[in-house]
VEXDREN-2710 file (C-alpha; in Angstrom, 1 decimal):
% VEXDREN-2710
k/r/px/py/pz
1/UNK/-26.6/-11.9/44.8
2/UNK/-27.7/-14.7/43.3
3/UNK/-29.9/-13.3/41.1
4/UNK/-27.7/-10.3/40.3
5/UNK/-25.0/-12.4/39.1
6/UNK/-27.5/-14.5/36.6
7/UNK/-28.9/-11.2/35.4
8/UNK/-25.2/-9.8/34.6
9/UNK/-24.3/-13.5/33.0
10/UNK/-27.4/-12.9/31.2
11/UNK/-26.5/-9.0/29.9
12/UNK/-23.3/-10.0/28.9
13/UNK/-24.6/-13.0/26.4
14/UNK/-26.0/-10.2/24.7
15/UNK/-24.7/-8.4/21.5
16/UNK/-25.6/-5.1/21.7
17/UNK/-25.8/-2.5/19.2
18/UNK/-24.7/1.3/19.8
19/UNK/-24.9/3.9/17.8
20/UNK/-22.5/6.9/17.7
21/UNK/-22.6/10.1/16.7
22/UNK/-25.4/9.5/14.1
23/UNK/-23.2/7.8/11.1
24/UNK/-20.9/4.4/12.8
25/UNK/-22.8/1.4/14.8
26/UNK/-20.7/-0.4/16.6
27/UNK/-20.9/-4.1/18.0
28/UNK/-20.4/-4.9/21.2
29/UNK/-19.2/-8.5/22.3
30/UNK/-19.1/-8.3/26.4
31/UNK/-17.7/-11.7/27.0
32/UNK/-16.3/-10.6/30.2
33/UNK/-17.4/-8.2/32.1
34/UNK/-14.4/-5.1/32.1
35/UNK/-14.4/-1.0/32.1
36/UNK/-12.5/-1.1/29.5
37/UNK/-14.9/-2.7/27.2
38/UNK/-15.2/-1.0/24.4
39/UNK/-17.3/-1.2/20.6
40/UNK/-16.2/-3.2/17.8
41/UNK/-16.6/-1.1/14.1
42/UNK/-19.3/-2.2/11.9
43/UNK/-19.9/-0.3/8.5
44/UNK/-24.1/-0.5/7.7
45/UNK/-24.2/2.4/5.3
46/UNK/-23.5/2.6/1.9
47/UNK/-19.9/4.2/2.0
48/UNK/-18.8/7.5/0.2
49/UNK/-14.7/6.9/-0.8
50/UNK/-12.9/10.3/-0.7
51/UNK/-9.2/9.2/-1.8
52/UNK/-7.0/12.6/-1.3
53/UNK/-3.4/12.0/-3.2
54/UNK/-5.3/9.6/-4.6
55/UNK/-3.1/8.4/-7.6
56/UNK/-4.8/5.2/-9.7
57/UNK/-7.6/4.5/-7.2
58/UNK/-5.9/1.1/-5.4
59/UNK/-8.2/2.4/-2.3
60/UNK/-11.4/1.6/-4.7
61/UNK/-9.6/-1.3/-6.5
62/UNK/-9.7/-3.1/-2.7
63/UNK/-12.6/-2.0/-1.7
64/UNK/-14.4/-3.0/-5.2
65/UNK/-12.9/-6.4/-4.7
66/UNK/-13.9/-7.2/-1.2
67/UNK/-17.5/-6.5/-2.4
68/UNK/-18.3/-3.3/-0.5
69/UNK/-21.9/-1.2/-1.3
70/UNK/-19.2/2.2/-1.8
71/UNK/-19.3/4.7/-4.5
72/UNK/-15.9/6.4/-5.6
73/UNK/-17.2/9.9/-4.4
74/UNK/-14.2/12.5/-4.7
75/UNK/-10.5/12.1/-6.3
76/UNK/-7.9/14.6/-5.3
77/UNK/-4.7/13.6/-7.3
78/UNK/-2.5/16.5/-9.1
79/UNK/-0.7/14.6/-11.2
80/UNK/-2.9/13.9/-14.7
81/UNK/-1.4/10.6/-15.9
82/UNK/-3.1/8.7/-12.8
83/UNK/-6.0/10.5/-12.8
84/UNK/-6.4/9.1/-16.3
85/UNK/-5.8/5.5/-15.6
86/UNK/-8.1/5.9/-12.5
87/UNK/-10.6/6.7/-15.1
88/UNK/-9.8/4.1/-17.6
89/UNK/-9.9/1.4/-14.6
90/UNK/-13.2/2.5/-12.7
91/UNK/-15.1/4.2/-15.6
92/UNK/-15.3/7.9/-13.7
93/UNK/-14.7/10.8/-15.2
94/UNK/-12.3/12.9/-12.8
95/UNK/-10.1/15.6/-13.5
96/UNK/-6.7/16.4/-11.8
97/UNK/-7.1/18.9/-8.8
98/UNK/-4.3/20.4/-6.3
99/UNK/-5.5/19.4/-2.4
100/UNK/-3.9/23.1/-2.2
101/UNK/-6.8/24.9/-4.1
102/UNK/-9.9/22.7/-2.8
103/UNK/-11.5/23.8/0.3
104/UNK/-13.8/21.0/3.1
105/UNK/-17.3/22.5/1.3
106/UNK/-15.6/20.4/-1.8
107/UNK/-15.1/17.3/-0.4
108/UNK/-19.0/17.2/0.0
109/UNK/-19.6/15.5/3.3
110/UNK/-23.6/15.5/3.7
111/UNK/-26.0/13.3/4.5
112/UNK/-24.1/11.7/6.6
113/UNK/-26.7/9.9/9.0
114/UNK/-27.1/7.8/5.2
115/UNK/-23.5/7.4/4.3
116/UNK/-19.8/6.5/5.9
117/UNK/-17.4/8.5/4.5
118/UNK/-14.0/7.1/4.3
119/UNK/-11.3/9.2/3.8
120/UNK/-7.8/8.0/2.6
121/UNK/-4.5/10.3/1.9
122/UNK/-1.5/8.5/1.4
123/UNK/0.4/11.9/1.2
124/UNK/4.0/12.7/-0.7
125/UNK/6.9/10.4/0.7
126/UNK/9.6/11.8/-1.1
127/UNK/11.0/14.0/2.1
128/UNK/10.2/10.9/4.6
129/UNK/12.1/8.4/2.4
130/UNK/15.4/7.0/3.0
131/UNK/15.5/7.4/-1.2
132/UNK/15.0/11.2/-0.4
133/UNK/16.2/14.2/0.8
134/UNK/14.5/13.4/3.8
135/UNK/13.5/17.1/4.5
136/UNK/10.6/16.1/6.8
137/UNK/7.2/17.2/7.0
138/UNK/6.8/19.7/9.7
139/UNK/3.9/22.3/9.1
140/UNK/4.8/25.8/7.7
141/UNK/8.4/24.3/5.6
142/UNK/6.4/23.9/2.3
143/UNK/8.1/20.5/1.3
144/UNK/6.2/17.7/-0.2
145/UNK/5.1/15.4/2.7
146/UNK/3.8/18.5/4.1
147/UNK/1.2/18.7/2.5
148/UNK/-0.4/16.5/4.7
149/UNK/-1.3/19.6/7.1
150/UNK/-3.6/20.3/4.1
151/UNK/-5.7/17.3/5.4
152/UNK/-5.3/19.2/8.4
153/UNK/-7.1/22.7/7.1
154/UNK/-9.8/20.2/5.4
155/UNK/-10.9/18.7/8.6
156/UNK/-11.2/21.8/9.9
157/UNK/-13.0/23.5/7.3
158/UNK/-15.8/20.4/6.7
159/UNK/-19.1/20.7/8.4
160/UNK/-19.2/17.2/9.1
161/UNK/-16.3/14.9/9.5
162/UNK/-15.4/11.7/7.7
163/UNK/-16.4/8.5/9.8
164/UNK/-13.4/6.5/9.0
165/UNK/-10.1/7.8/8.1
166/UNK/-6.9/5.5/6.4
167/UNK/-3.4/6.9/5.9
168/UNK/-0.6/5.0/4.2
169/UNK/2.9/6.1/4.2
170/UNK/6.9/5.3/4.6
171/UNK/7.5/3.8/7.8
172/UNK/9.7/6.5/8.1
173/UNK/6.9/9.1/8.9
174/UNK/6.7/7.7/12.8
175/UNK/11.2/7.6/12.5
176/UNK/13.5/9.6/15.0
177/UNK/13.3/12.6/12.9
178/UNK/9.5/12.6/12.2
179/UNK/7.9/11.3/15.6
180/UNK/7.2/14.8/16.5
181/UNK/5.2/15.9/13.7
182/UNK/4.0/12.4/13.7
183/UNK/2.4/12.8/16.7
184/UNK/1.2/16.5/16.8
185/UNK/-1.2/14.3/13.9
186/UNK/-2.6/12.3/16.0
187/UNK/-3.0/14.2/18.9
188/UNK/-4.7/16.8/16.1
189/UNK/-6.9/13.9/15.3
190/UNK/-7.7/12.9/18.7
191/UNK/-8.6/16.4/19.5
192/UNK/-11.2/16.3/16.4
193/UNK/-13.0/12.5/18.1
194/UNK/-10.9/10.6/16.3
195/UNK/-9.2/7.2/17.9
196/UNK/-6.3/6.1/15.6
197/UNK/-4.2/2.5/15.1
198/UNK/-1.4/3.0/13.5
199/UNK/1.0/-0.3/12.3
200/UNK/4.1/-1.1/9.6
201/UNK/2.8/-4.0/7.3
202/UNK/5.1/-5.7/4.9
203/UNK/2.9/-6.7/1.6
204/UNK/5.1/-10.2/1.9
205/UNK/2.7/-11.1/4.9
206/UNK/-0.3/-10.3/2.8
207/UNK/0.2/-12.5/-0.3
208/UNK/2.2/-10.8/-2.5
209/UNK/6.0/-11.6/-2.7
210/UNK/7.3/-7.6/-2.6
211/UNK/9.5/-6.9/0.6
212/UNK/7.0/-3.4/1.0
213/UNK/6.9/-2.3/4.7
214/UNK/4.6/0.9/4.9
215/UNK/2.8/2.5/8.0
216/UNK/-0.7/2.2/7.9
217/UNK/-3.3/4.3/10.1
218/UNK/-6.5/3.4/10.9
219/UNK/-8.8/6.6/12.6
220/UNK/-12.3/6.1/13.8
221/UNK/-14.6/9.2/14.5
222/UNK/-15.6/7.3/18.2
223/UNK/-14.0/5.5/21.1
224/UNK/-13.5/2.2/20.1
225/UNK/-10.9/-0.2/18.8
226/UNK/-9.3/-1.4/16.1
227/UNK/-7.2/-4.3/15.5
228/UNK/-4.8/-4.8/12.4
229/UNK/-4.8/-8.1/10.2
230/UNK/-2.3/-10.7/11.3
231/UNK/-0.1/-12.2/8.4
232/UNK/-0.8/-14.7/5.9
233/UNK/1.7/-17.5/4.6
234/UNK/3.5/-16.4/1.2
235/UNK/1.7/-19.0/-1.4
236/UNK/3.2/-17.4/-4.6
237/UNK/6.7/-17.3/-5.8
238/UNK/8.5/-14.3/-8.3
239/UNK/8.5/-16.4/-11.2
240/UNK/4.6/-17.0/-10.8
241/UNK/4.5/-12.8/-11.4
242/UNK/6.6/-12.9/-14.1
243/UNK/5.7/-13.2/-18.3
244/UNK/6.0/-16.1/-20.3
245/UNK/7.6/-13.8/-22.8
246/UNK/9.3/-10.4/-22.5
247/UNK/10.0/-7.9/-25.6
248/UNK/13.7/-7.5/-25.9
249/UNK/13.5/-3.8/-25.5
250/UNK/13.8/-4.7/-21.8
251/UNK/16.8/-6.8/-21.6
252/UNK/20.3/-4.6/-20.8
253/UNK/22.5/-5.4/-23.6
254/UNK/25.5/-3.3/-23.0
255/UNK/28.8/-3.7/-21.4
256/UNK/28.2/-2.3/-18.2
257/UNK/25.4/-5.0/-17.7
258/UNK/28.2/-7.9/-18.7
259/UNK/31.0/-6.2/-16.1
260/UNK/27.8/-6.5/-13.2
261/UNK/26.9/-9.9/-14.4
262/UNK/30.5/-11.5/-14.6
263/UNK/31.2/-9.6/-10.9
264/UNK/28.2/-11.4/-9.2
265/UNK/29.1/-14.7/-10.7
266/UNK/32.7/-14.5/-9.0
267/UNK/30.3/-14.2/-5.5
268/UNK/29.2/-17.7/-6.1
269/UNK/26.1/-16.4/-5.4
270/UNK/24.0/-17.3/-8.2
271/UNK/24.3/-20.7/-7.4
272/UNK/23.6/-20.4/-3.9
273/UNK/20.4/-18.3/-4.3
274/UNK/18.7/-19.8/-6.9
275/UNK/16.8/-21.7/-4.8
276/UNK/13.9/-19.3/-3.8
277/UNK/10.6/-19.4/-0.9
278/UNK/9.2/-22.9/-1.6
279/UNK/12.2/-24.6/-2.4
280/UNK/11.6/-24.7/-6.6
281/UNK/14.6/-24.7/-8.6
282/UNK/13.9/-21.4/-10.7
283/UNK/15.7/-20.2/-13.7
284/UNK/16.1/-16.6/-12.3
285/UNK/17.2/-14.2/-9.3
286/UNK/16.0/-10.8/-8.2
287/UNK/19.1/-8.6/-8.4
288/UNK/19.1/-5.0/-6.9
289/UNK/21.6/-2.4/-8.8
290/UNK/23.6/-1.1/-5.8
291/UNK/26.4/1.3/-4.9
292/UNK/28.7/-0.3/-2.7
293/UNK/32.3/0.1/-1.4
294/UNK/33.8/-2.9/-2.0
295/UNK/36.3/-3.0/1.3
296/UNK/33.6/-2.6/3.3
297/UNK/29.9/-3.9/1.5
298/UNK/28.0/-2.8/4.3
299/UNK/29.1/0.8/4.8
300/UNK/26.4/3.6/3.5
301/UNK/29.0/6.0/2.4
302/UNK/28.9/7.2/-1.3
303/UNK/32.3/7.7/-1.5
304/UNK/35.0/5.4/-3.0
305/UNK/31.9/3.3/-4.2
306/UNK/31.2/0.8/-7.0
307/UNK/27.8/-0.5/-8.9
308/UNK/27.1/-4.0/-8.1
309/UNK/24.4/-6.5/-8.2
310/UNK/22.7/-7.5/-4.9
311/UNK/20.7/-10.3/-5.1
312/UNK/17.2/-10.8/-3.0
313/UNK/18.0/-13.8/-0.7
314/UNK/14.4/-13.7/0.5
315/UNK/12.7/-14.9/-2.0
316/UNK/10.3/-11.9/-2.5
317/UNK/11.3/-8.8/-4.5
318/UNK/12.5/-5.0/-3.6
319/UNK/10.2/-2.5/-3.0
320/UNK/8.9/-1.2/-6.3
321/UNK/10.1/2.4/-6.8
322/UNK/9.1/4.6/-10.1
323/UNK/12.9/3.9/-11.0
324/UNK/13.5/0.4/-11.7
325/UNK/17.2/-0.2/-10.7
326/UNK/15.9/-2.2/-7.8
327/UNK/14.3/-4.9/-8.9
328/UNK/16.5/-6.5/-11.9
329/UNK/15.7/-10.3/-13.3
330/UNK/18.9/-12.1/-13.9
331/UNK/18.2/-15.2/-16.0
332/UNK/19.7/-17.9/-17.5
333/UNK/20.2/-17.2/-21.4
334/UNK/18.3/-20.1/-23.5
335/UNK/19.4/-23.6/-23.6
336/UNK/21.9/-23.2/-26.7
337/UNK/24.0/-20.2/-25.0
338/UNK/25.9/-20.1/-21.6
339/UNK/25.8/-17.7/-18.8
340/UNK/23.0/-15.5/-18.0
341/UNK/21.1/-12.4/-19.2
342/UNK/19.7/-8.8/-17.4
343/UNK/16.0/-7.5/-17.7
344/UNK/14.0/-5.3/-16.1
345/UNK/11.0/-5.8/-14.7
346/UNK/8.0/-5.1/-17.3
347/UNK/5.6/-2.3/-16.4
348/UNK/3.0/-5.4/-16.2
349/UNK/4.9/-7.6/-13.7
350/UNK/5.2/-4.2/-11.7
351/UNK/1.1/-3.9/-11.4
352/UNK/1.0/-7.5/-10.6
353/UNK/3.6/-7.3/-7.9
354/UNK/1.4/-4.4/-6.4
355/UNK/-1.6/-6.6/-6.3
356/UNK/-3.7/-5.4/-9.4
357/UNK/-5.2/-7.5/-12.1
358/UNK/-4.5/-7.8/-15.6
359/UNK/-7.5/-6.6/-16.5
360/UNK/-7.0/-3.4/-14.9
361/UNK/-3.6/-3.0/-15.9
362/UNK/-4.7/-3.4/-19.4
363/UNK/-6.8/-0.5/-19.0
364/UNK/-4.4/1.8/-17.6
365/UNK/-1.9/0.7/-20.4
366/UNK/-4.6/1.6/-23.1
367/UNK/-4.2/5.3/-22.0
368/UNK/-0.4/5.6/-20.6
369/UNK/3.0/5.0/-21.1
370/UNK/5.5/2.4/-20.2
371/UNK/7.5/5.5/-18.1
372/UNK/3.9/6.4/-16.2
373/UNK/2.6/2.8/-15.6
374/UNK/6.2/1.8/-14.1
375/UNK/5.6/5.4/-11.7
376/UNK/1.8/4.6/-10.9
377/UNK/3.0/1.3/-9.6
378/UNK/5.8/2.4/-7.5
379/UNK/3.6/5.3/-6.2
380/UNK/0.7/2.9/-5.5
381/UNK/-0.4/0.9/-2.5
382/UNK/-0.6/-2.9/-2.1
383/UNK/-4.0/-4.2/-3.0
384/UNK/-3.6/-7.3/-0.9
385/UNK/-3.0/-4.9/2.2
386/UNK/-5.8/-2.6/1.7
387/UNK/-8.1/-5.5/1.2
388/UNK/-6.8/-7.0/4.7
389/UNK/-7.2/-3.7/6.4
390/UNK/-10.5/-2.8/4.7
391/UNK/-12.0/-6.3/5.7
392/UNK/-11.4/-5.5/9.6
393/UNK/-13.8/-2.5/9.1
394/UNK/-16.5/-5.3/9.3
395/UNK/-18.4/-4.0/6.5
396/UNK/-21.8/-5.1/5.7
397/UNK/-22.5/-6.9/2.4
398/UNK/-19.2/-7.8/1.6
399/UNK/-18.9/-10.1/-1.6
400/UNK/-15.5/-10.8/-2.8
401/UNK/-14.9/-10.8/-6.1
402/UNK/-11.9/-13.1/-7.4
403/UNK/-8.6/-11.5/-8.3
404/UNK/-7.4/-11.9/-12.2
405/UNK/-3.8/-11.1/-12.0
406/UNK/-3.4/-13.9/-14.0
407/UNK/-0.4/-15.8/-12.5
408/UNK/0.8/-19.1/-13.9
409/UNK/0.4/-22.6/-12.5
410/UNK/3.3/-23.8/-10.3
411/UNK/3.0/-27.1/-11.6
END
């Protein structure tokens, strides 16, 4: 007994490598010994990035800037504005295609005892979001979100499947109304050898001050597990994001700004919130443009409604949409006038608050406008969180690279 029990003690010291279907190894820690045991991902092969509804590439922008050996393989994005700042940023050559027309044999999944193939689809939101119509995205009803069952007929259709798989989304796609199709998903991926992990992240936890909470799914071709990043402390403040100098073309300078302006300051508010995360004194507040009915501020209802300005009392800003009424800059007008004055956000401040560099924002600017670059950025994903997510793949040869967004000393 003895023995046996120095022998197990031994075994279980003992990191031991196992290698699944062909294309994933997987680490195995046994600290204790348990059943239930199971392999921890790591990523050996150079990796193949398939990005379906892939938009400006923030998939390849995280994965570039953790280091990874990957090669941006295959873009499926219909829309042709992002497809040409995913060109400008990562020097490809793409053209738009419709995930509708393309068949598995396209996606080009060979050699896969050489390669891990990563698959992302961050599918349409516009039917899962609260912002929407909210017309869901059950198979057969043809509306935008469903087209994730085309990821569905893909899988089906490939010869081999894609090692790792990474879905992004509303956190509405797992809500009452879609937890059934939701889950027919997974239990379609779990049917195909798939184990998922699925978890809302805010970007606010991940370095970035953007209150962004999005569903994030994690599905490894294996049995196995998966464990999601834990938040990081907020370092950076909004007016570290912001320009030193902002063309007047996006200051509001019309009447119906003054009435909103002159109706938050009888709040009081603008005194009381001025104080953001950190504790500096800053010259500026996040305002949201909002409908509300001013007996009752809370209430929903779109009747008997008025616009107002709501201001961010966490610090952070809104969610970045492609329509930028929710995230407005009230500042304090220069030092010889009184009162304050109504911007929007510029289309550069947007990239930043998604995570992206100057430099790459400069190169999608080069070859889009101000109305596409403010849409690519409220369509996009969080660098910060795909970086995070990315990193807990354990892949091999990782060699960050640092960021250049280009933020301002808080000194």
């Amino acid at each position: 007994m003895v023995i046996f029990s120095a022998i197990l003690c031994l075994f279980l010291r003992l990191e031991i490598m196992i290698e699944n279907y062909g294309t994933l190894h997987y680490t195995v820690s046994m600290k204790q010994p348990s059943p239930f045991d199971i392999p921890e991902i790591r990523i050996d092969k150079p990796i193949r990035l398939i990005e379906l509804f892939g938009g400006i590439g923030a998939q390849a922008m995280a994965l570039r800037d953790i280091g990874a050996n990957f090669e941006r393989y295959r873009l499926i994005e219909f829309d042709k504005y992002p497809v040409a700042s995913y060109n400008a940023i990562h020097g490809t050559n793409f053209v738009p295609q419709d995930i509708t027309k393309i068949t598995g044999k396209d996606l080009g999944i060979v050699d896969v005892e050489k390669f891990t193939y990563l698959l992302t689809y961050s599918f349409p939101c516009q039917d899962l979001s609260l912002a929407g119509k909210q017309k869901g995205m059950a198979k057969g009803t043809n509306t935008r979100s469903g087209l994730l069952w085309e990821v569905e007929r893909l899988l089906n259709e490939v010869e081999n499947l894609p090692q790792v798989l990474v879905m992004e989304n509303v956190p509405q796609v797992h809500g009452k109304k879609n937890m059934a199709d939701f889950t027919s998903w997974i239990n379609f991926l779990s049917k195909k050898g798939y184990t998922s992990f699925w978890q809302d992240l805010n970007a606010k936890d991940f370095g970035v001050p953007q209150n962004r909470k999005r569903c994030f799914m994690v599905s490894l071709l294996g049995d196995y597990g998966f464990e999601f990043p834990e938040p990081i402390e907020l370092e950076k403040v909004m007016k570290d994001y912001l320009e030193e100098s902002v063309d007047e073309k996006y200051y509001i300078n019309n009447e119906k700004a003054e009435k909103l302006i002159q109706r938050l300051l009888k709040t009081d508010c603008v005194r009381q919130f001025r104080p953001v995360r950190g504790g500096n004194q800053q010259p500026m507040i996040i305002v949201a443009m909002r409908g509300r009915n001013p007996d009752n501020p809370k209430s929903r209802e779109k009747s008997n409604y008025v616009q107002v300005l709501e201001p961010n009392t966490q610090g952070t800003c809104n969610t970045l949409t492609s329509v930028q009424k929710d995230n407005l800059v009230l500042e304090e007008k220069p030092i010889i006038s009184d009162g304050y004055r109504l911007r929007k956000l510029t289309p550069r401040e947007c990239w930043r608050l998604m995570g992206f560099s100057d430099e790459d924002f400069d190169k999608a600017a080069a070859v889009n406008s101000n109305t596409q670059l403010y849409k690519e950025a409220g369509n996009s994903i969080v660098k910060n969180v795909l970086m995070a997510i990315f990193r807990r793949l354990n892949i091999q040869g990782e060699n960050p690279q640092k960021a250049s967004v280009c933020l301002k000393s808080r000194a």
